[in-house]
LODRENNU-619754 format. One record per residue: z, x, y of N, C-alpha, C in turn; residue in one letter. Coordinates in steps of 0.2 Angstrom, whole numbers, padded with zeros to 4 digits, always signed. Each point is the difference from the previous one (the first is absolute). Example, Ala and Ser with C-alpha at 12.3 -4.5 7.8 and 13.67 -1.06 7.14 Angstrom:
<sites>
+0039+0066-0028+0000-0004+0006+0000+0004+0006A -0004-0002+0005+0001+0004+0006+0003-0004+0005S 
</sites>
This chain:
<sites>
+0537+0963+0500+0005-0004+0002-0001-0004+0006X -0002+0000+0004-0001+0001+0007-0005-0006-0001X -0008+0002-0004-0004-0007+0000+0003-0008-0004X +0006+0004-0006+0002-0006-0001+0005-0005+0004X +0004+0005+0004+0002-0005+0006-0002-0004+0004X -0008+0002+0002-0003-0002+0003-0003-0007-0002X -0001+0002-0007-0003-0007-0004+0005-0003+0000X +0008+0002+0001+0002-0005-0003+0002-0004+0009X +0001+0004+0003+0001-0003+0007-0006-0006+0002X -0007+0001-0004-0006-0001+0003+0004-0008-0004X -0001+0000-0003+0002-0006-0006+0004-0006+0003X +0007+0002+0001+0004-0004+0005-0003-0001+0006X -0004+0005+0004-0001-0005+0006-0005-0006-0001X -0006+0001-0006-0005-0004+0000+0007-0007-0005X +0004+0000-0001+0004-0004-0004+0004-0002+0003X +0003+0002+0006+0005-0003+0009-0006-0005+0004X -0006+0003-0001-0007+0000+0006-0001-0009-0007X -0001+0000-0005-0001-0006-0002+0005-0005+0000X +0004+0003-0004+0007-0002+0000+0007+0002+0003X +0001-0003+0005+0004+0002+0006+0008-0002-0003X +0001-0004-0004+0004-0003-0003+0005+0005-0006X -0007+0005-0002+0004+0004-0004+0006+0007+0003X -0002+0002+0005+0002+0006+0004-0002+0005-0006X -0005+0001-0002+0001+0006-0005+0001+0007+0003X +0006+0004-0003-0001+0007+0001+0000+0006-0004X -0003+0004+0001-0003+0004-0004+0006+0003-0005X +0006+0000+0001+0005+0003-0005-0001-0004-0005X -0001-0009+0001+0000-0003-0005-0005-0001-0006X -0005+0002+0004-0007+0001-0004+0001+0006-0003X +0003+0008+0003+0001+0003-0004+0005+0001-0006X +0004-0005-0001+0005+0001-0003+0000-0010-0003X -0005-0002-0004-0002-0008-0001+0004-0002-0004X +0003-0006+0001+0002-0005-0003-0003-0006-0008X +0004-0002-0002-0002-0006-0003+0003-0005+0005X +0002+0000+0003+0002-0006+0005-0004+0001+0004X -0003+0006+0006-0002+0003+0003-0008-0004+0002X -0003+0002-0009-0007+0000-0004+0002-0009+0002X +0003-0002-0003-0001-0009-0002-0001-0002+0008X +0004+0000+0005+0002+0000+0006-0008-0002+0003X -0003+0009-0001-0007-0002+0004-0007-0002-0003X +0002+0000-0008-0006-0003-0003+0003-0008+0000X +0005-0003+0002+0000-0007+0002-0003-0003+0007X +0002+0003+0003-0003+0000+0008-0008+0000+0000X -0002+0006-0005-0006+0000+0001-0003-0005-0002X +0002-0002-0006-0005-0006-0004+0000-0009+0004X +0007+0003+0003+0000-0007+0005-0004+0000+0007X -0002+0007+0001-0007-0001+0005-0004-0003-0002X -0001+0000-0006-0008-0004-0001+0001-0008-0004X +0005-0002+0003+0005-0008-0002+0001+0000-0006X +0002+0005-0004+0001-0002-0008+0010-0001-0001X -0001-0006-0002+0011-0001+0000+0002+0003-0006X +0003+0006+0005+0004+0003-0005+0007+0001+0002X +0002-0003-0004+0010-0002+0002+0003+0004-0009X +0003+0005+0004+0004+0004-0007+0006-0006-0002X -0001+0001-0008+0008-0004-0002+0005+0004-0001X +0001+0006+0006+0007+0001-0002-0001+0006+0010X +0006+0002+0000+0002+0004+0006-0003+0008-0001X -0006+0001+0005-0002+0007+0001+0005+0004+0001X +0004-0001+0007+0005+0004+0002+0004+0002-0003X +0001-0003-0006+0006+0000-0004+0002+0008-0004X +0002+0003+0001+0000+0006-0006+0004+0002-0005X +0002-0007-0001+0002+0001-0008-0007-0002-0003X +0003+0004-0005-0007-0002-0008-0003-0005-0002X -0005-0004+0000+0001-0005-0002-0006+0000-0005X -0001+0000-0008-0003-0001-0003-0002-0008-0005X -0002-0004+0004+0002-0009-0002-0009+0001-0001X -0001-0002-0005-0006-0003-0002-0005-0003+0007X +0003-0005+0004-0003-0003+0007-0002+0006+0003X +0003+0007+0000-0002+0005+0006-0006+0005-0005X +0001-0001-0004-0005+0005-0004-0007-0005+0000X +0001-0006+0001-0007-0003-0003-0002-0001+0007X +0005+0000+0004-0003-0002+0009-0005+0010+0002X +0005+0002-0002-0005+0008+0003-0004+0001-0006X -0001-0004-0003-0007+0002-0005-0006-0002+0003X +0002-0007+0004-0007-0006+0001+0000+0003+0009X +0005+0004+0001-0001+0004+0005-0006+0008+0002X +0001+0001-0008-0002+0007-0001-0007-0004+0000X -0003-0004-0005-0006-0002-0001-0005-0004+0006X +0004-0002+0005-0002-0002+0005-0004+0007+0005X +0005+0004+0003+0000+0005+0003-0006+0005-0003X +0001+0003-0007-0006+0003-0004-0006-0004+0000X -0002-0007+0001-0005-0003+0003-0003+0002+0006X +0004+0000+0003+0000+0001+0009-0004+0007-0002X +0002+0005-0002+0000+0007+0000-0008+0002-0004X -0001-0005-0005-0004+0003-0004-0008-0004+0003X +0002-0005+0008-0006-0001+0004-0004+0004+0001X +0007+0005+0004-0005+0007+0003+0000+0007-0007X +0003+0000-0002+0000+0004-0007+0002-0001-0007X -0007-0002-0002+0002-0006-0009+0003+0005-0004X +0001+0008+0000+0001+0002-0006+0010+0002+0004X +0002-0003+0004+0005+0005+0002+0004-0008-0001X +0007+0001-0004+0006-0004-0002+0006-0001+0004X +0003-0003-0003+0006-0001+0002+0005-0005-0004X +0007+0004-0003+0003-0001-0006+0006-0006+0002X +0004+0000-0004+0008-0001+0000+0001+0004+0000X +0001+0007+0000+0003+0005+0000-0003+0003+0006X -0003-0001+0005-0002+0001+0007+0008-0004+0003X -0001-0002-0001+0005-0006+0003+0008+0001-0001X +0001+0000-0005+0008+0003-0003+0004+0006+0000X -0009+0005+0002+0004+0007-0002-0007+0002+0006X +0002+0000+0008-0006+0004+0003+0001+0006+0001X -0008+0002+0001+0001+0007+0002-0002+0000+0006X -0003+0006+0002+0000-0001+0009-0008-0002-0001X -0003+0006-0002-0006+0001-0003-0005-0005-0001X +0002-0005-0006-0001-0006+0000+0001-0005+0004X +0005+0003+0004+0002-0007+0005-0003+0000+0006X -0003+0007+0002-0003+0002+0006-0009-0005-0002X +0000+0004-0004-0008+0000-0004+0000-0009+0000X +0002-0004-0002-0001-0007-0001+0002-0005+0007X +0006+0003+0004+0000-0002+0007-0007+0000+0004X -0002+0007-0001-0006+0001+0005-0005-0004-0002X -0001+0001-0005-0008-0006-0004+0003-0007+0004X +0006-0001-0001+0002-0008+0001-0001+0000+0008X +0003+0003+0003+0001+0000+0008-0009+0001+0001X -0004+0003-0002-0008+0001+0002-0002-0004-0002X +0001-0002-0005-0003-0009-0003+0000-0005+0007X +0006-0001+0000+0002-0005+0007-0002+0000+0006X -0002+0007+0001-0001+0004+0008-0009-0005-0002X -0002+0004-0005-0007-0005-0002+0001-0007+0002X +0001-0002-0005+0002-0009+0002+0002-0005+0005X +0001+0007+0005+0001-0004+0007-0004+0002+0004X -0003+0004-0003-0007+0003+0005-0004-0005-0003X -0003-0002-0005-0007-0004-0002+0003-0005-0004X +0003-0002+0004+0003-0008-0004-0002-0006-0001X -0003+0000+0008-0005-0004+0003-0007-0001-0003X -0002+0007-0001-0009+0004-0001+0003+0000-0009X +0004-0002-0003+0001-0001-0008+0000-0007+0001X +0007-0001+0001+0004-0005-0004-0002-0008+0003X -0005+0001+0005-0004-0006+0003-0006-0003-0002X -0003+0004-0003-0007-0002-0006+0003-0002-0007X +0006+0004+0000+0001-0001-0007+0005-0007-0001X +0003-0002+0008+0003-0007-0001-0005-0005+0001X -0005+0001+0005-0006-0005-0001-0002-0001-0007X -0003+0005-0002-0001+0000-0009+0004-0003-0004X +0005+0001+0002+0006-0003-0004-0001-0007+0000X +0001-0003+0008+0000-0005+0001-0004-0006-0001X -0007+0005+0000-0007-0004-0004+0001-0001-0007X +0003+0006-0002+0003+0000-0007+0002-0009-0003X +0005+0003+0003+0004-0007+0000-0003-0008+0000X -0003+0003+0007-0003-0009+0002-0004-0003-0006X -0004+0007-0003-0005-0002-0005+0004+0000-0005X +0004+0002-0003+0004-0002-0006+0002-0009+0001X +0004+0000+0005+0000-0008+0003-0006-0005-0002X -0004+0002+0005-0008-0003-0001+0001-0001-0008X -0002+0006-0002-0001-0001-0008+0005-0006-0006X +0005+0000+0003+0006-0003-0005-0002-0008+0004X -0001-0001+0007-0001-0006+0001-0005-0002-0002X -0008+0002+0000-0005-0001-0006+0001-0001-0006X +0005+0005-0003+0000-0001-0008+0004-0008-0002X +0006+0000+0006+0005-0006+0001-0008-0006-0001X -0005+0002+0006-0001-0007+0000-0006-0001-0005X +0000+0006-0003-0005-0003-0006+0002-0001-0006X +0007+0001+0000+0004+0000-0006+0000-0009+0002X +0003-0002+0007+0001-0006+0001-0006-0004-0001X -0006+0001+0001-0005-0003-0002-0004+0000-0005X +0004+0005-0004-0002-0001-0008+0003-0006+0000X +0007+0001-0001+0005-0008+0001-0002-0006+0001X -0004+0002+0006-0004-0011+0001-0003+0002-0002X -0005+0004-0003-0007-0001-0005+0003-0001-0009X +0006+0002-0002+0004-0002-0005+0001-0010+0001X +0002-0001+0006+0004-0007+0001-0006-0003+0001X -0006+0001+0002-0004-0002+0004-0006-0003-0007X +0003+0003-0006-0005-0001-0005+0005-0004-0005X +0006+0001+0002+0003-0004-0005+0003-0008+0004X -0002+0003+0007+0001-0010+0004-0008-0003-0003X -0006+0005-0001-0007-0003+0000+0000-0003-0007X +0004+0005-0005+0001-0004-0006+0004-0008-0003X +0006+0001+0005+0005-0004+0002-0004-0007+0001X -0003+0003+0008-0004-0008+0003-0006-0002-0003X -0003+0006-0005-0006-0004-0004+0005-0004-0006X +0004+0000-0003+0002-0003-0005+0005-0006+0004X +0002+0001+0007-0001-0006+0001-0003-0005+0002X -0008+0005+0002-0005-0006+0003-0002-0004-0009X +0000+0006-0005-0001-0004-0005+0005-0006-0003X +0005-0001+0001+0006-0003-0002-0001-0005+0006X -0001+0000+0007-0002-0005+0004-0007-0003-0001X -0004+0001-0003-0007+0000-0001-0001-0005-0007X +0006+0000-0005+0002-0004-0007+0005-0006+0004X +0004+0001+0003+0004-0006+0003-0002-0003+0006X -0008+0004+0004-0003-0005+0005-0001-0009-0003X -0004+0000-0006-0002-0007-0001+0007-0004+0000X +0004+0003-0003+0007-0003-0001+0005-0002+0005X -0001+0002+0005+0002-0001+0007-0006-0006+0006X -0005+0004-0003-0006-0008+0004+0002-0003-0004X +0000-0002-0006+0002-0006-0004+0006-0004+0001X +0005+0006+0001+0009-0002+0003-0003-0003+0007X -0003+0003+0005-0002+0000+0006-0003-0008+0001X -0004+0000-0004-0004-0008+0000+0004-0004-0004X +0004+0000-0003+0006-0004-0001+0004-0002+0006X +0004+0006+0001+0004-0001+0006-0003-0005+0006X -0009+0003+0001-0003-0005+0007+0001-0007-0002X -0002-0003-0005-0003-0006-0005+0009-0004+0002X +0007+0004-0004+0006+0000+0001+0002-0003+0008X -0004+0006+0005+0003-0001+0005-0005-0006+0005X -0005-0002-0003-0007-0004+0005+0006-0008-0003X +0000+0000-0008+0004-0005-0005+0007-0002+0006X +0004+0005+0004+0006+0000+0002-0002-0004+0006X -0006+0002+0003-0003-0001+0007+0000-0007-0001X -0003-0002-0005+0000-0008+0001+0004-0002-0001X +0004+0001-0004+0007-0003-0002+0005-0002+0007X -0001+0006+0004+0002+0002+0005-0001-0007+0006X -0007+0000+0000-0004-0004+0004+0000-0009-0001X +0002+0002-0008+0001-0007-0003+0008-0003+0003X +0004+0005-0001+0007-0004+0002-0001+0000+0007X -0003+0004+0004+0001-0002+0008-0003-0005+0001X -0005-0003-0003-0002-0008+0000+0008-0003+0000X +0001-0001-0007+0004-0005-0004+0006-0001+0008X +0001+0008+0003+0006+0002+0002-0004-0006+0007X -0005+0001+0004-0001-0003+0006+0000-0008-0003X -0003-0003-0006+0000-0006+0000+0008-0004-0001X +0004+0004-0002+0009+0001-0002+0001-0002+0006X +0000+0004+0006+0002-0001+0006-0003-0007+0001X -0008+0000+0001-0002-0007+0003+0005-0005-0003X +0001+0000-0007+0004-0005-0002+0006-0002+0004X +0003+0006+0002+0007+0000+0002+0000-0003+0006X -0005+0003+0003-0003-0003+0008+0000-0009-0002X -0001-0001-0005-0003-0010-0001+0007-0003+0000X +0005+0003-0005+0006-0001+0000+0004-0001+0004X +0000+0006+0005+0001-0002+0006+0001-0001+0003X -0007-0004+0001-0005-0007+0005+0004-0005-0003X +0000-0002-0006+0003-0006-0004+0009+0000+0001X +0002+0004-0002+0006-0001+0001+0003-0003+0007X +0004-0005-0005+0002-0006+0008+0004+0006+0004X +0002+0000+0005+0004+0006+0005+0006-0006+0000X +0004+0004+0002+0009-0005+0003+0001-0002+0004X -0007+0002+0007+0002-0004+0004-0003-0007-0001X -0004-0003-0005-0005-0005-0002+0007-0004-0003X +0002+0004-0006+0008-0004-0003+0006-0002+0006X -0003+0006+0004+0008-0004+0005-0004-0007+0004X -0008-0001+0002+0000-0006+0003-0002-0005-0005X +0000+0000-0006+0000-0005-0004+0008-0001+0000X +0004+0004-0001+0008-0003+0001+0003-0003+0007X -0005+0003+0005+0000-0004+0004+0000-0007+0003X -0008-0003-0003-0003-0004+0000+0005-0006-0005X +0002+0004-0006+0004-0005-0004+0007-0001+0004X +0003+0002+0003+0007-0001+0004+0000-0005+0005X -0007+0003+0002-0001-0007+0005-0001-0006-0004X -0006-0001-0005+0001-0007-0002+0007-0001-0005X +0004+0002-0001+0007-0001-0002+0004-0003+0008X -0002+0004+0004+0004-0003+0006-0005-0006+0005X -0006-0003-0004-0001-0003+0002+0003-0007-0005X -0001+0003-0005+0001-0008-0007+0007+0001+0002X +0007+0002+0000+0004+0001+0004+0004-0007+0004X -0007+0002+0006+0002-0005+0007-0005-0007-0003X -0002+0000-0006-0005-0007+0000+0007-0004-0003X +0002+0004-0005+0006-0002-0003+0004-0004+0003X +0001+0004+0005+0006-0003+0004-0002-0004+0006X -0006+0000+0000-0004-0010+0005-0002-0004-0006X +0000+0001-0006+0001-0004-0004+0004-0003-0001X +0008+0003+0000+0007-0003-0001-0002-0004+0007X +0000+0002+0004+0002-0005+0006-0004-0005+0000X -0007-0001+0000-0005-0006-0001+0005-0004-0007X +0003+0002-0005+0002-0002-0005+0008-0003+0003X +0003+0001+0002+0004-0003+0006+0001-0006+0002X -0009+0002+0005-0001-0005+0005-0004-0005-0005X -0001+0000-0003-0004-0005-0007+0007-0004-0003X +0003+0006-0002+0007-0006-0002+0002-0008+0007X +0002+0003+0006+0000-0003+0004-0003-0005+0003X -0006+0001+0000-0005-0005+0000-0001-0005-0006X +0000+0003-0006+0001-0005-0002+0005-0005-0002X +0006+0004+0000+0008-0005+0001-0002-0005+0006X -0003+0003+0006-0002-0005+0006-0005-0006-0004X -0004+0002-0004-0004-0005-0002+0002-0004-0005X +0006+0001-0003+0004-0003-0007+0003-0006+0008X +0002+0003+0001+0005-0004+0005-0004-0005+0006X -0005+0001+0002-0005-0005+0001-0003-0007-0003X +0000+0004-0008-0004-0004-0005+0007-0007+0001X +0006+0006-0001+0005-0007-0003+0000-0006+0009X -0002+0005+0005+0001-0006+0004-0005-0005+0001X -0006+0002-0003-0006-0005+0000+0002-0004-0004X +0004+0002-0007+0000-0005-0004+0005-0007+0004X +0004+0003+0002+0004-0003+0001+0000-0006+0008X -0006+0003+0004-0003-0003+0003-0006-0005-0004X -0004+0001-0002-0004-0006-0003+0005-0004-0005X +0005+0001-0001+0007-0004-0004+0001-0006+0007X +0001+0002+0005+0002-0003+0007-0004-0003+0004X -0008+0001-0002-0006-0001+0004-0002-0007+0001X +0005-0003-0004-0002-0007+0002+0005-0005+0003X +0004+0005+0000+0008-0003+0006-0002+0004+0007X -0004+0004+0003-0001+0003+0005-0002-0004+0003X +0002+0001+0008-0004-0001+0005-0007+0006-0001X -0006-0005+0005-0005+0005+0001+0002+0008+0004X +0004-0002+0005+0003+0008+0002+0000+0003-0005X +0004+0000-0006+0003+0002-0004-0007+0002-0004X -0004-0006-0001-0006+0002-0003-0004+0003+0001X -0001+0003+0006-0005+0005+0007+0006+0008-0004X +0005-0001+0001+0005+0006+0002-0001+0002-0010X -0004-0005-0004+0001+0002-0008-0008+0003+0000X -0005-0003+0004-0005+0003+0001-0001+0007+0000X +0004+0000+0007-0001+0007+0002+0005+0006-0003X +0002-0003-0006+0005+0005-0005-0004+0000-0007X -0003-0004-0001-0005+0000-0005-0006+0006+0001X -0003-0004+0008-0003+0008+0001+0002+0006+0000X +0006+0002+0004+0003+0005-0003+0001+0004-0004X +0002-0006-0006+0000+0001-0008-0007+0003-0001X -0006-0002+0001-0005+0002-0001-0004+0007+0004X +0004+0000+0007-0001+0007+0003+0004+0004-0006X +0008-0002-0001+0003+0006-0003-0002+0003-0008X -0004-0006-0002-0002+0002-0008-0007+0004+0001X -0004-0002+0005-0007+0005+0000+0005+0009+0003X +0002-0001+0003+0006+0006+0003+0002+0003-0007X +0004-0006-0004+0002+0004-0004-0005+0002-0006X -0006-0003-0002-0005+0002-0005-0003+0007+0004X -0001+0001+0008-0003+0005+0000+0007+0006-0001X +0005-0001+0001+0004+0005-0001+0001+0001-0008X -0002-0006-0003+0001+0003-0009-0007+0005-0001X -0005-0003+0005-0007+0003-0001+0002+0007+0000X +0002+0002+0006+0002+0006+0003+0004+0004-0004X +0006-0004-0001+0003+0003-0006-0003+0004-0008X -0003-0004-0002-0004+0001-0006-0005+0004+0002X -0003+0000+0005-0005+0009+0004+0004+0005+0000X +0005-0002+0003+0004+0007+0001+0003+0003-0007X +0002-0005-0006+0002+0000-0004-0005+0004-0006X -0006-0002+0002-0006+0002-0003-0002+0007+0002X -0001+0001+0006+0002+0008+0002+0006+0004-0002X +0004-0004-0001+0005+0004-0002+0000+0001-0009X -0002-0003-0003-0001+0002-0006-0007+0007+0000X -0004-0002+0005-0007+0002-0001+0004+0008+0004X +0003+0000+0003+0002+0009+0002+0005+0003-0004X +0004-0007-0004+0005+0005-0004-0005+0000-0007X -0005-0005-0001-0003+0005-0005-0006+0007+0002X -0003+0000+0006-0002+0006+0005+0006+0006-0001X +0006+0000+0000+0004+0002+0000+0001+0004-0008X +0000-0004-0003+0003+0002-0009-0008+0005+0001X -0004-0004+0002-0008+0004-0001+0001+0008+0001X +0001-0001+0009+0001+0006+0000+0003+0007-0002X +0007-0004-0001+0005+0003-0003-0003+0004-0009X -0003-0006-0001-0003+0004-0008-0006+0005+0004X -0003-0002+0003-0005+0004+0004+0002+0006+0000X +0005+0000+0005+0006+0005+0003+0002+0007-0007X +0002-0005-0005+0004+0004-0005-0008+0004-0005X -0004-0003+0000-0006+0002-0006-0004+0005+0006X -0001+0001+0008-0003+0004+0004+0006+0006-0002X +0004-0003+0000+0007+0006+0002+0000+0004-0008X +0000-0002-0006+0000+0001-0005-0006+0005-0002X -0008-0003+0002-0005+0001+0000-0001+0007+0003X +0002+0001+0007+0000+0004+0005+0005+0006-0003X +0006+0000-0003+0005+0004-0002-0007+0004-0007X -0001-0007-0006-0002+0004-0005-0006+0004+0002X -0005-0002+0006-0006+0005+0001+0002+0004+0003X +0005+0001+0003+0002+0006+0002+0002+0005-0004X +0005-0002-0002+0002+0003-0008-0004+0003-0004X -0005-0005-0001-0005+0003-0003-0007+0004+0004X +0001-0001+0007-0005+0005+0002+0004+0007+0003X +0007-0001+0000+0003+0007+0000-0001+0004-0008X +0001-0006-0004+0001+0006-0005-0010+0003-0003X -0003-0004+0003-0007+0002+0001-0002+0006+0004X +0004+0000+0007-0003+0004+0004+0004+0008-0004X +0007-0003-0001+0003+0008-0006-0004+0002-0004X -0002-0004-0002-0006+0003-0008-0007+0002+0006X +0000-0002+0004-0008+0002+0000+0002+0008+0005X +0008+0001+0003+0004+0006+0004-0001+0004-0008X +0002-0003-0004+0001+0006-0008-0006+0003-0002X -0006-0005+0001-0007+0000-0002-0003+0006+0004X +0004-0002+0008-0006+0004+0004+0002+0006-0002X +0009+0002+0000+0003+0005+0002-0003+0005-0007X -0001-0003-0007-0004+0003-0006-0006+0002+0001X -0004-0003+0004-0007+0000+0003+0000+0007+0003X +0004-0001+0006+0000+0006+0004+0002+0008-0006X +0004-0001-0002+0004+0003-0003-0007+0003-0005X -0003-0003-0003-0006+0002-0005-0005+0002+0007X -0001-0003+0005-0003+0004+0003+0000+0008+0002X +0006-0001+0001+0002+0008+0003-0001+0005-0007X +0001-0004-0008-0001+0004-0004-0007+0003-0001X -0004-0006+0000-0007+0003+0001-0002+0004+0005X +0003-0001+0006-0003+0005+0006+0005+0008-0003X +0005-0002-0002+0000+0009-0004-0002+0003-0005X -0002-0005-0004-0005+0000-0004-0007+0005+0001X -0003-0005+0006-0006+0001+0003+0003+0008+0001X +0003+0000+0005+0001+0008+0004+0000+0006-0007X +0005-0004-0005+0002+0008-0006-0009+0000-0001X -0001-0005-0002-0010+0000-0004-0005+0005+0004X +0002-0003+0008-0004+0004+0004+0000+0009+0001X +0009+0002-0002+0003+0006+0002-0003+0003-0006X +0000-0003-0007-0003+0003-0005-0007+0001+0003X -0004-0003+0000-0008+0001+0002-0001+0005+0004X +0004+0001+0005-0001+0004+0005+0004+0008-0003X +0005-0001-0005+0001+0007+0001-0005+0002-0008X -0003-0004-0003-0006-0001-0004-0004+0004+0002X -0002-0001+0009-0006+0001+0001+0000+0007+0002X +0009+0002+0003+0000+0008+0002+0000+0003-0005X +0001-0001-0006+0003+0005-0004-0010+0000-0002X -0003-0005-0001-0009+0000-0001-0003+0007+0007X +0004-0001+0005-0005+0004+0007+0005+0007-0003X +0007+0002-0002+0002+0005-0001-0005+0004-0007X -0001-0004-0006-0003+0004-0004-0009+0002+0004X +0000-0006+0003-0008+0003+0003+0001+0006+0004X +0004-0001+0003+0001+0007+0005+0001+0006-0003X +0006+0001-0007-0001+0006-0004-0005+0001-0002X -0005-0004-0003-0005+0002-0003-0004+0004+0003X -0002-0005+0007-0005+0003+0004+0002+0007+0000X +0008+0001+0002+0001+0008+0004-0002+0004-0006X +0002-0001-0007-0002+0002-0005-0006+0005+0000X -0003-0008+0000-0009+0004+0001+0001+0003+0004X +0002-0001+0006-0004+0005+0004+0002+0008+0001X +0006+0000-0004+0003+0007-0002-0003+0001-0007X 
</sites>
């Protein structure tokens, strides 16, 4: 009786000395629990980090027979009889340990449990430290391995893609290799196309600089306004000079009436003096003298003044036909200079429509040129692209 107290007191201290949380005492161990039992095989199993959370209340002591609490102290019992069967494979541990203990069994299964643990914290270190390296080698090498198999799995994959791109790009070099000639042939069309655009090109820019020169001549020819304004000029003044001849014409025409009245009137006095010429005294006949020469001064007077008249008169026809001249002059320059105009505005419009369609055709050929060249050149990549797969081809 005596030894067994002593076991059982030895029990609790090493179960205080572990588990300080428990306060175990020996009436309890003497006299065990199903609550009791549950209580220290949870604590224990939670030294060594295992989560064990019961689904219902230990302390409780009503009865509780729910499915949840039978299946939780099973996977209880089977953990714990692991533990036990470390240090002794042939010794158990039931659900009826559990539900219904005895002292015997409880003492018996504590101790192996509390000496297991006493073990494990002695040589935890000198165990569980080779076997966590090993593990952890373990591990790494399992990794390693799954990363190898990954990357050979993964390069099988390019060697699957790697034979069906080689497939792919040979049936395209074949299929490029059948539309090569047909593309040089497209190609030397296009060049032919685009050399044919070049002169065209080269030809309007002629047309287009000899267009200009023209415009340039027309230019030059075309009378300017301030030429029209001094030919209107020039005519105002001879209007304001035929004008003033006019009007010295009335006045010599005037003075020609007067003079000749004077000379009518003369005539009748000579008649009328040689009527008398032979009743006169010689006074009379000296005094008829020198009225005769008078008469003779006054008729060469008056023959230069018809002379003069009939100049001025002759001039004055001779400017007013200068006059009409101009004036037609005037209307056929002014007519002339409107219609060339007219017509070298609507010349210079057509040759602004001409040019502006020139340009216009220019610009289409220079994008022309550019799309012809854009093709050639991505022509010649997509040519360095299939050489470049080849090459890398081969050289895989």
């Amino acid at each position: 009786m005596n030894n067994n107290t002593a076991a059982l007191e030895l029990v609790c201290e090493t179960a205080n000395s572990l588990f300080p949380e428990l306060n175990m005492r020996p009436n309890e161990l003497s006299h065990p629990t199903e609550a009791f039992l549950t209580k220290v095989l949870i604590c224990y199993l939670r030294s060594f980090g295992f989560r064990v959370e019961p689904p219902y209340n230990i302390e409780s002591e009503a009865k509780d027979t729910s499915r949840e609490k039978r299946v939780f102290l099973s996977k209880l019992c089977r953990q714990v009889e692991r533990i036990i069967q470390i240090s002794f494979p042939g010794k158990t541990f039931t659900y009826i340990d559990i539900i219904d203990p005895t002292v015997k069994k409880t003492s018996s299964t504590l101790d192996v449990l509390f000496n297991y643990r006493c073990f494990y914290k002695m040589y935890k270190k000198e165990i569980l430290c080779p076997i966590a390296d090993k593990l952890k080698e373990r591990q790494d090498l399992s990794a390693a391995i799954a990363a190898k198999r990954s990357e050979l799995e993964l390069n099988k994959q390019k060697a699957e893609q790697t034979k069906i791109d080689i497939v792919n790009h040979q049936a395209n070099i074949d299929k490029m290799t059948v539309e090569l000639p047909k593309v040089m042939a497209e190609l030397n069309e296009q060049s032919k196309i685009l050399q044919q655009k070049e002169m065209e090109s080269a030809l309007q820019e002629e047309q287009l600089a000899e267009i200009n020169g023209q415009v340039k001549q027309f230019e030059q020819l075309l009378v300017r306004d301030t030429e029209v304004e001094l030919v209107e000029s020039q005519t105002a003044q001879i209007l304001a000079r035929i004008e003033s001849s006019k009007q010295e014409m009335e006045k010599q025409e005037e003075l020609f009436k007067e003079r000749r009245l004077e000379i009518e009137a003369n005539q009748q006095l000579i008649d009328e003096l040689e009527k008398a010429m032979n009743i006169l005294p010689p006074d009379m006949l000296n005094e008829y003298k020198e009225n005769l020469k008078l008469k003779e001064r006054m008729e060469k007077k008056h023959a230069s003044i018809e002379s003069k008249h009939q100049s001025v008169s002759n001039s004055n026809e001779k400017q007013k036909q200068q006059l009409a001249e101009c004036e037609k002059k005037l209307k056929t320059l002014k007519s002339q200079i409107e219609k060339d105009a007219q017509e070298q505005k609507q010349s210079i419009a057509e040759l602004e429509t001409f040019i502006t369609q020139q340009e216009d055709c220019i610009v289409e050929l220079q994008q022309s040129k550019a799309q012809l060249q854009e093709q050639i050149e991505a022509q010649q990549c997509d040519a360095e692209q299939i050489k470049i797969v080849v090459s890398s081809l081969i050289d895989h």
